[in-house]
Biopython code that builds the backbone (N, CA, C, O; Angstrom):
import numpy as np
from Bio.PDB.StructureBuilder import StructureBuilder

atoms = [
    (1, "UNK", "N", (75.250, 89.996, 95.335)),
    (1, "UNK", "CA", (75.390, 91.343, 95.851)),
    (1, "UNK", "C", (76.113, 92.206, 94.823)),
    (1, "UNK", "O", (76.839, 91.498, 94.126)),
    (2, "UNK", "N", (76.153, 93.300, 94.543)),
    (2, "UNK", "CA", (76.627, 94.532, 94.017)),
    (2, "UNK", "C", (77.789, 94.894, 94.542)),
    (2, "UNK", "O", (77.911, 94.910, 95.766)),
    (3, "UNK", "N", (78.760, 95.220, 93.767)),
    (3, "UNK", "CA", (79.926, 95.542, 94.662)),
    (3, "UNK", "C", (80.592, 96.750, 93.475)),
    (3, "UNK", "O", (80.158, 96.649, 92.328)),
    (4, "UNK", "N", (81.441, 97.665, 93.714)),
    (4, "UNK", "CA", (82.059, 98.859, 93.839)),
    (4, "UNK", "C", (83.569, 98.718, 93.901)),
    (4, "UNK", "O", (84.124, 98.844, 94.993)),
    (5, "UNK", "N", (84.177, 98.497, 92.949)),
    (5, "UNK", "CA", (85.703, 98.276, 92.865)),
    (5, "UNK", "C", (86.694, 99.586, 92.338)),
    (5, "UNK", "O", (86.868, 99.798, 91.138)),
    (6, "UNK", "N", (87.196, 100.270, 93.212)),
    (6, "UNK", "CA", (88.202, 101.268, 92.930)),
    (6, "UNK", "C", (88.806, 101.047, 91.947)),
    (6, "UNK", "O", (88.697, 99.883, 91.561)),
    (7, "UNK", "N", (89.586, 101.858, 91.195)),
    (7, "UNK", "CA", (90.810, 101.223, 90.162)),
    (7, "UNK", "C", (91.661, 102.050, 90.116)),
    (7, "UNK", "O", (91.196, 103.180, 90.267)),
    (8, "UNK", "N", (92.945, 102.011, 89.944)),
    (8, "UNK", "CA", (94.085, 102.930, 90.622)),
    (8, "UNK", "C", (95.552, 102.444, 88.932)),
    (8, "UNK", "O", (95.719, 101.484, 88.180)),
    (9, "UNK", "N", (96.258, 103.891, 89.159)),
    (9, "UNK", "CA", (97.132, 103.502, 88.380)),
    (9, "UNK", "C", (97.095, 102.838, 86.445)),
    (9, "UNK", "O", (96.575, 103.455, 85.515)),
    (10, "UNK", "N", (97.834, 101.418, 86.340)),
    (10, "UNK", "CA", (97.330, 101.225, 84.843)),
    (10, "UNK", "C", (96.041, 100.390, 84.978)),
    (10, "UNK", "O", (95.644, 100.036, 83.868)),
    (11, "UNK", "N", (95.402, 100.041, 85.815)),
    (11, "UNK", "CA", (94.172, 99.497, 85.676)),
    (11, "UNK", "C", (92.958, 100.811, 85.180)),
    (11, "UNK", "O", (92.095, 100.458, 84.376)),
    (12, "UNK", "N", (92.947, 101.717, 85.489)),
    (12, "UNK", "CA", (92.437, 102.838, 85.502)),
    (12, "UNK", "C", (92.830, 103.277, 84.245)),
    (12, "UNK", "O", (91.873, 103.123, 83.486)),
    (13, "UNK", "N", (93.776, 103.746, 83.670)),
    (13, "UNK", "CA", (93.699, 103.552, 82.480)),
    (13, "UNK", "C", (93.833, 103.109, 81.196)),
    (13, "UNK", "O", (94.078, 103.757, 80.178)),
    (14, "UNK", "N", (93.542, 101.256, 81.434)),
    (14, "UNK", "CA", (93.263, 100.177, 80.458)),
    (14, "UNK", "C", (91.760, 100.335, 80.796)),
    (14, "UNK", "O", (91.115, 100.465, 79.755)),
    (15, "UNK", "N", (90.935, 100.369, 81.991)),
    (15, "UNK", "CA", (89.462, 100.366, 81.673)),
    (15, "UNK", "C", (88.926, 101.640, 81.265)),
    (15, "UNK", "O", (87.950, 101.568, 80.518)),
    (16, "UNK", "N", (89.275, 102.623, 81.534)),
    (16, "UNK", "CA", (88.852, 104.076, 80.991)),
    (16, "UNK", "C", (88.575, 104.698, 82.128)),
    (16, "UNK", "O", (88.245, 105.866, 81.922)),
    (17, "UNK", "N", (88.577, 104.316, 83.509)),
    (17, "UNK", "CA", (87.675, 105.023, 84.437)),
    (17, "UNK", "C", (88.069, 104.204, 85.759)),
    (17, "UNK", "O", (88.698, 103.178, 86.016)),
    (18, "UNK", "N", (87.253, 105.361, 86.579)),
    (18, "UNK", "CA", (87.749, 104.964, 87.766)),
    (18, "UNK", "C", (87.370, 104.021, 88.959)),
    (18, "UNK", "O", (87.890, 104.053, 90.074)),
    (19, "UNK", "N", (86.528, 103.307, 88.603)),
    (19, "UNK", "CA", (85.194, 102.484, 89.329)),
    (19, "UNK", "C", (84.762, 101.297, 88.721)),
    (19, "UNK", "O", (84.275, 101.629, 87.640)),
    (20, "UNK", "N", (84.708, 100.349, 88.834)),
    (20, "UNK", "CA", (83.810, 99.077, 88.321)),
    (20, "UNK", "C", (82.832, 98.729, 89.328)),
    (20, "UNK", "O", (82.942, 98.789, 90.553)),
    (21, "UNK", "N", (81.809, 98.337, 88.580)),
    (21, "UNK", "CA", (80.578, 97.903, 89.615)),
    (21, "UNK", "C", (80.235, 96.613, 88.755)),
    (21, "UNK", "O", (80.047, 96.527, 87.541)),
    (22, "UNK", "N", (80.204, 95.439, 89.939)),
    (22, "UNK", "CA", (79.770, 93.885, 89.476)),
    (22, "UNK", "C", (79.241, 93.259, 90.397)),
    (22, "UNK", "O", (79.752, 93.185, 91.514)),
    (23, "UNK", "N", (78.000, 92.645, 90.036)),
    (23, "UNK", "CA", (77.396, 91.654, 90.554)),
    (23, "UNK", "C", (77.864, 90.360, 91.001)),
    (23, "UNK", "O", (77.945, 89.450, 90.175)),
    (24, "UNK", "N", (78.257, 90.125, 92.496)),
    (24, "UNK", "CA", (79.306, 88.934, 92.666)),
    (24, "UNK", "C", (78.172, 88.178, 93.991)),
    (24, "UNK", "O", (77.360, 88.659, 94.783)),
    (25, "UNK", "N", (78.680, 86.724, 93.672)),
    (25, "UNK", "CA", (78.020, 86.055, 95.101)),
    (25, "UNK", "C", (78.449, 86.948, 96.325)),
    (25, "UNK", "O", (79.290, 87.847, 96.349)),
    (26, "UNK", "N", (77.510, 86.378, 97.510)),
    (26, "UNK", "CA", (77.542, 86.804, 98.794)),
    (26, "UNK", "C", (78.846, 85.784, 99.291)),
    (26, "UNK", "O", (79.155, 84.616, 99.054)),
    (27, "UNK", "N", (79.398, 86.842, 100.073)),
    (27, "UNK", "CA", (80.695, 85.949, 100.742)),
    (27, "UNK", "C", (81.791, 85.169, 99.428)),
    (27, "UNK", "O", (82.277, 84.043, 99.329)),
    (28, "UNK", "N", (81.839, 86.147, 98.741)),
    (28, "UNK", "CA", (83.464, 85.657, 97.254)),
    (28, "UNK", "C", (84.427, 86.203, 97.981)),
    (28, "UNK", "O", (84.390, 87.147, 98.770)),
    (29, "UNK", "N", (85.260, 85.540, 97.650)),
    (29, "UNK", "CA", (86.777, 85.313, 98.477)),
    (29, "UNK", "C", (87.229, 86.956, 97.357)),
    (29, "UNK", "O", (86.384, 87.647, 96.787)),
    (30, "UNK", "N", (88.527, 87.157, 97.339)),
    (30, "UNK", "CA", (89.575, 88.148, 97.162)),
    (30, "UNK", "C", (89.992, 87.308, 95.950)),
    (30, "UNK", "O", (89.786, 87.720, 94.809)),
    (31, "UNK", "N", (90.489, 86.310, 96.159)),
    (31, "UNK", "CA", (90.903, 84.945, 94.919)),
    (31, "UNK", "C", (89.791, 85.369, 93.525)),
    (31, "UNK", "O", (90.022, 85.853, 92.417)),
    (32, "UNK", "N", (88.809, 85.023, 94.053)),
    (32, "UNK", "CA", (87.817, 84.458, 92.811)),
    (32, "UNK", "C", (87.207, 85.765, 92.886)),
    (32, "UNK", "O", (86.170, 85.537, 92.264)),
    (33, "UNK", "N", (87.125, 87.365, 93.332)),
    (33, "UNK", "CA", (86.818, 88.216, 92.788)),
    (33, "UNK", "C", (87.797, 88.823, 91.595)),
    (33, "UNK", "O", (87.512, 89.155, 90.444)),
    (34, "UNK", "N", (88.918, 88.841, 92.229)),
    (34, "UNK", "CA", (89.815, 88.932, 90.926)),
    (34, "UNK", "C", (89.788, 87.810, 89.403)),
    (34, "UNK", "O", (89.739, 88.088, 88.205)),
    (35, "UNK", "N", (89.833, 86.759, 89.988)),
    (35, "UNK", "CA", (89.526, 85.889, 88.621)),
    (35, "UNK", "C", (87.953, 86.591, 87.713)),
    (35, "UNK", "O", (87.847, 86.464, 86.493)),
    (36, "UNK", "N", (87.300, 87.016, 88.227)),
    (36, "UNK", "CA", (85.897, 86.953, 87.886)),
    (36, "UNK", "C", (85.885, 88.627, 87.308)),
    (36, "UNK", "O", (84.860, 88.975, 86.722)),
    (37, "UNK", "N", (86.668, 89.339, 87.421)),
    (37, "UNK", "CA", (87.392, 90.715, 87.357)),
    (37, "UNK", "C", (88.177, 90.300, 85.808)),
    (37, "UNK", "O", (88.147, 91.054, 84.836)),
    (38, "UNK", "N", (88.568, 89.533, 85.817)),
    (38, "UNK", "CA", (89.937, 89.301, 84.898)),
    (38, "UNK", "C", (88.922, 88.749, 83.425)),
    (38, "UNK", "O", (89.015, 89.036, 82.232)),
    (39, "UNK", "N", (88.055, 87.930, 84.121)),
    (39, "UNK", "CA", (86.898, 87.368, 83.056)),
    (39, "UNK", "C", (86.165, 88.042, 82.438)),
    (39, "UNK", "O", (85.758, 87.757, 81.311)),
    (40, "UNK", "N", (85.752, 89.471, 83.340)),
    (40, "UNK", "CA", (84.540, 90.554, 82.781)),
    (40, "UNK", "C", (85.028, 91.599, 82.316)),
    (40, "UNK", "O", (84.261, 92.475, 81.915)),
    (41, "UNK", "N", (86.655, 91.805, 82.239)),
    (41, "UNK", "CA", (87.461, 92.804, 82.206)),
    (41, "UNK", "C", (88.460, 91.742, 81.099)),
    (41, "UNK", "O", (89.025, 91.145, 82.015)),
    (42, "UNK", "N", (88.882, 91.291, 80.200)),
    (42, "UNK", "CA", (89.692, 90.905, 79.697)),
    (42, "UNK", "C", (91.528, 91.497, 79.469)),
    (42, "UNK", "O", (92.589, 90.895, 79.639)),
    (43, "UNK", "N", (91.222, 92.913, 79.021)),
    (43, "UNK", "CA", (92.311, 93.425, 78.559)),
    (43, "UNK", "C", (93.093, 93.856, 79.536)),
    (43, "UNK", "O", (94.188, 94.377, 79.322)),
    (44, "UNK", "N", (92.405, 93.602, 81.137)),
    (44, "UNK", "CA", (93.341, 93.818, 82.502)),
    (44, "UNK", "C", (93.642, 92.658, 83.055)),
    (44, "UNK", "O", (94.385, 92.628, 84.036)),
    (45, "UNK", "N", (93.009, 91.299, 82.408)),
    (45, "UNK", "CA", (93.749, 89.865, 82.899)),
    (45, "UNK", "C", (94.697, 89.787, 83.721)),
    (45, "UNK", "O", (94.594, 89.425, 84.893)),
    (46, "UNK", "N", (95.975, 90.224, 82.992)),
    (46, "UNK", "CA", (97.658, 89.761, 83.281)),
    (46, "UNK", "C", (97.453, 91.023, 84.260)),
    (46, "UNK", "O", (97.556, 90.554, 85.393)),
    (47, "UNK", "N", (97.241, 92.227, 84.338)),
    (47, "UNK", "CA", (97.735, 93.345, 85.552)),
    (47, "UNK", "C", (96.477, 93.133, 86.954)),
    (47, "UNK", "O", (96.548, 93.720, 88.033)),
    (48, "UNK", "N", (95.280, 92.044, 86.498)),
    (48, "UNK", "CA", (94.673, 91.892, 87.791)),
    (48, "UNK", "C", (94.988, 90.856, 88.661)),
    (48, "UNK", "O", (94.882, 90.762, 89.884)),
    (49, "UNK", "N", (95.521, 89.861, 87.543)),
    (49, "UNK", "CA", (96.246, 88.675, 88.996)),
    (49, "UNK", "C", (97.307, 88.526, 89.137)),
    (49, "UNK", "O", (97.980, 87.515, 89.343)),
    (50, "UNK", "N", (97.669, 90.103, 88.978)),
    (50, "UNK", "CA", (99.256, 90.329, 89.593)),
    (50, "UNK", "C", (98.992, 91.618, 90.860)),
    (50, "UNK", "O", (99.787, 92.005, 91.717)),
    (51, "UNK", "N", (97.645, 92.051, 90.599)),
    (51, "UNK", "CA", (97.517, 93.505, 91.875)),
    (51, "UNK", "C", (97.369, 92.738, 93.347)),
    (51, "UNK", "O", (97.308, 91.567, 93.721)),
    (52, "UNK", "N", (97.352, 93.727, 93.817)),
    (52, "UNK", "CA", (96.888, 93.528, 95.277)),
    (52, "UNK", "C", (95.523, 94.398, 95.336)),
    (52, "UNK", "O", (95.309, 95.411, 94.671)),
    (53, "UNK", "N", (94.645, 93.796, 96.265)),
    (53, "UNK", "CA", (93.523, 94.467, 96.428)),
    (53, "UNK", "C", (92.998, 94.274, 98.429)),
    (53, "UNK", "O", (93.054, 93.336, 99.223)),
    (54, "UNK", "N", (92.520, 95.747, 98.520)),
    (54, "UNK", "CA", (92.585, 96.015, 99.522)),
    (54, "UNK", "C", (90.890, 96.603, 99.620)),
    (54, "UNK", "O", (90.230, 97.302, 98.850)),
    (55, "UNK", "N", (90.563, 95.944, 100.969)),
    (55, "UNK", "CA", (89.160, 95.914, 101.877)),
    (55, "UNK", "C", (89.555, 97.075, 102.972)),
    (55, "UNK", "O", (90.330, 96.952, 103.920)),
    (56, "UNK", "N", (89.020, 97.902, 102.691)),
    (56, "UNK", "CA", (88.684, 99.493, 103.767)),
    (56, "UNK", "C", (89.942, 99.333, 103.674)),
    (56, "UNK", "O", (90.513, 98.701, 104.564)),
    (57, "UNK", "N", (90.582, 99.798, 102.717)),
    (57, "UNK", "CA", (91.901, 100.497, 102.822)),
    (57, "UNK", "C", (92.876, 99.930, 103.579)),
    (57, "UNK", "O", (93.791, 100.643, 103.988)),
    (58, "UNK", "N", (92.815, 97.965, 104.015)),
    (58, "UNK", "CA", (94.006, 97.442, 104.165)),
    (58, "UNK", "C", (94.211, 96.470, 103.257)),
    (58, "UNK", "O", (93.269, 96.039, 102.592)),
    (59, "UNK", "N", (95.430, 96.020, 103.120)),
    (59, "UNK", "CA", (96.037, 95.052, 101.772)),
    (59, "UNK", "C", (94.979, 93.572, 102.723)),
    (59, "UNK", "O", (94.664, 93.468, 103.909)),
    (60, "UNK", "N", (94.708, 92.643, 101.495)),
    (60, "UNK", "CA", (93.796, 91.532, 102.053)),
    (60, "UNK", "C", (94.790, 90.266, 101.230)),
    (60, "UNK", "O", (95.538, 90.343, 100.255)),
    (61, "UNK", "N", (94.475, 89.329, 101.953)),
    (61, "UNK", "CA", (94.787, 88.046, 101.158)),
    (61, "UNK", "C", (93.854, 87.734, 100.116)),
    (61, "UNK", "O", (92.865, 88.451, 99.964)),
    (62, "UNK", "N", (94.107, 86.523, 99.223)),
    (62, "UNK", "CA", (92.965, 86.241, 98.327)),
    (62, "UNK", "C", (91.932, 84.829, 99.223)),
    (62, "UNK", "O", (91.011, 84.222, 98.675)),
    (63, "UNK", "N", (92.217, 84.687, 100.074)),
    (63, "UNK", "CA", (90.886, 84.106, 100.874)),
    (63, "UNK", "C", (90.454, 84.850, 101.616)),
    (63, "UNK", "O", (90.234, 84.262, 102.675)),
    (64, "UNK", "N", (90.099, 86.238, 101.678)),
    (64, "UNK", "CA", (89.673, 87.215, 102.656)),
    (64, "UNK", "C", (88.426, 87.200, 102.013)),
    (64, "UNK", "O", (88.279, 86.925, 100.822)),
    (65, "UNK", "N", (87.649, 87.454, 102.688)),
    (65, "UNK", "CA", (85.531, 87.031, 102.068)),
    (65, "UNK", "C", (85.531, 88.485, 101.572)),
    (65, "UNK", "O", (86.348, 89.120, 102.239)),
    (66, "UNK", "N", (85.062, 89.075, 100.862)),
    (66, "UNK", "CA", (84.540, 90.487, 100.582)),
    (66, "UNK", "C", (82.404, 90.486, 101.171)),
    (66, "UNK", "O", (81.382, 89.803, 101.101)),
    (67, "UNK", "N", (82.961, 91.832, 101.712)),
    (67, "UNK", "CA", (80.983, 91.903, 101.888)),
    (67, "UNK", "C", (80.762, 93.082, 101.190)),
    (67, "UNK", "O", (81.538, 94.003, 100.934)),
    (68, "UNK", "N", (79.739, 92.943, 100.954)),
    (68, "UNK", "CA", (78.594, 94.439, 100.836)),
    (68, "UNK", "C", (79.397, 95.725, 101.110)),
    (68, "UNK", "O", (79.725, 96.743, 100.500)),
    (69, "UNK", "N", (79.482, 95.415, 101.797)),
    (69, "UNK", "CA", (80.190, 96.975, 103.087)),
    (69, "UNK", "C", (81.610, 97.074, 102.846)),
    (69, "UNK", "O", (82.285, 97.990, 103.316)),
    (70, "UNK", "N", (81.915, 96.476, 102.377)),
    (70, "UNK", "CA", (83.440, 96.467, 102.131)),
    (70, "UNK", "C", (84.098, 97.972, 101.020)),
    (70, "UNK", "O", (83.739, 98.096, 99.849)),
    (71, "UNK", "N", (84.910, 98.791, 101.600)),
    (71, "UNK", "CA", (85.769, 99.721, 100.044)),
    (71, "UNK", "C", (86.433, 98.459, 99.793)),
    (71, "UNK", "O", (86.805, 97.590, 100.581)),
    (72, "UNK", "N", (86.501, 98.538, 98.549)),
    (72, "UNK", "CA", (87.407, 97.638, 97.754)),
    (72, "UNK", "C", (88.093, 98.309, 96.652)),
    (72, "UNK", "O", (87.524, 98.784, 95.669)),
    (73, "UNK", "N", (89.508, 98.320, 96.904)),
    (73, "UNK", "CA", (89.913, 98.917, 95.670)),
    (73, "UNK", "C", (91.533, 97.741, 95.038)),
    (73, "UNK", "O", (92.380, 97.185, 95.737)),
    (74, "UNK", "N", (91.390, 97.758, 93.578)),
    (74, "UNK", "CA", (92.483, 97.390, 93.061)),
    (74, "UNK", "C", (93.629, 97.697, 92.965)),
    (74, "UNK", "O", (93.925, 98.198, 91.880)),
    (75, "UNK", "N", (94.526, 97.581, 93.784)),
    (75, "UNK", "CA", (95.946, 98.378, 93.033)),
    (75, "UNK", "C", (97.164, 97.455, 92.656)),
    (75, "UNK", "O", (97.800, 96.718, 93.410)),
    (76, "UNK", "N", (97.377, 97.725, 90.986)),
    (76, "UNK", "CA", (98.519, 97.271, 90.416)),
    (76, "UNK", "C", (99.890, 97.411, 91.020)),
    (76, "UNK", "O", (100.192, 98.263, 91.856)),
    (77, "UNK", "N", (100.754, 96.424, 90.481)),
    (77, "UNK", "CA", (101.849, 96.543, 90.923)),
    (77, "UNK", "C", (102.277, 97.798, 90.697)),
    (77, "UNK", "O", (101.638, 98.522, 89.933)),
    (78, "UNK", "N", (103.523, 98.281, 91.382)),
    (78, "UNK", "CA", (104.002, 99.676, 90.600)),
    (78, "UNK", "C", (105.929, 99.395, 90.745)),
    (78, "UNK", "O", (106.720, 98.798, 91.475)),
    (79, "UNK", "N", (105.935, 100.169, 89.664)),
    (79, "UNK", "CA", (107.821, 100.430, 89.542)),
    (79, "UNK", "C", (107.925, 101.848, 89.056)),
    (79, "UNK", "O", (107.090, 102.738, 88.904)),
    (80, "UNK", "N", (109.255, 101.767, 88.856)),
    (80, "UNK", "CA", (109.926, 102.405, 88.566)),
    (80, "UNK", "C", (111.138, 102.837, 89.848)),
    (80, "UNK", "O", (111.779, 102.143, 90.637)),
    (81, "UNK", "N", (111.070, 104.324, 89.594)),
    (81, "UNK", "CA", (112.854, 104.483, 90.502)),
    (81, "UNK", "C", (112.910, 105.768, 90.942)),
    (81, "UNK", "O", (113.903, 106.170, 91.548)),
]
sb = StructureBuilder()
sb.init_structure("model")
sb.init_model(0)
sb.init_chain("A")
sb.init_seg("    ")
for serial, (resi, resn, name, xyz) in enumerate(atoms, 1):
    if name == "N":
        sb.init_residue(resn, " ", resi, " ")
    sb.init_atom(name, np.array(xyz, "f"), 0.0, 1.0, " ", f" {name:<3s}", serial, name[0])
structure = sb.get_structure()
């Protein structure tokens, strides 16, 4: 399936933009979309399996299934003060 990944913060600008679109199995966990994110995306490795990523706009675990239908967006840790 095709999927549509938000990108927020420094993920957004280490990839240049605001959207990734990737071809992932039907029914990939939260876990292994990020690994597979980190693989096709290299230079966001270390800030993707440290984000949280959230399905229709709630925070998900990494065994949460992603579908089709799903918003999915990435968001990095954040600091400061």
């Amino acid at each position: 399936m095709k999927i549509q990944i938000k990108l927020f913060a420094a993920a957004r600008e280490i990839s240049d933009r605001g959207e990734i679109e990737l071809e992932v199995a039907d029914d990939i966990s939260v876990g292994d979309l990020k690994k597979l994110v980190s693989m096709e995306y290299p230079k966001m490795k270390d800030l993707i399996l440290r984000s949280a990523v959230s399905l229709n706009r709630e925070f998900s675990t990494d065994e949460c299934v992603v579908h089709v239908t799903d918003e999915i967006a990435l968001i990095p840790p954040v600091s400061g003060g």
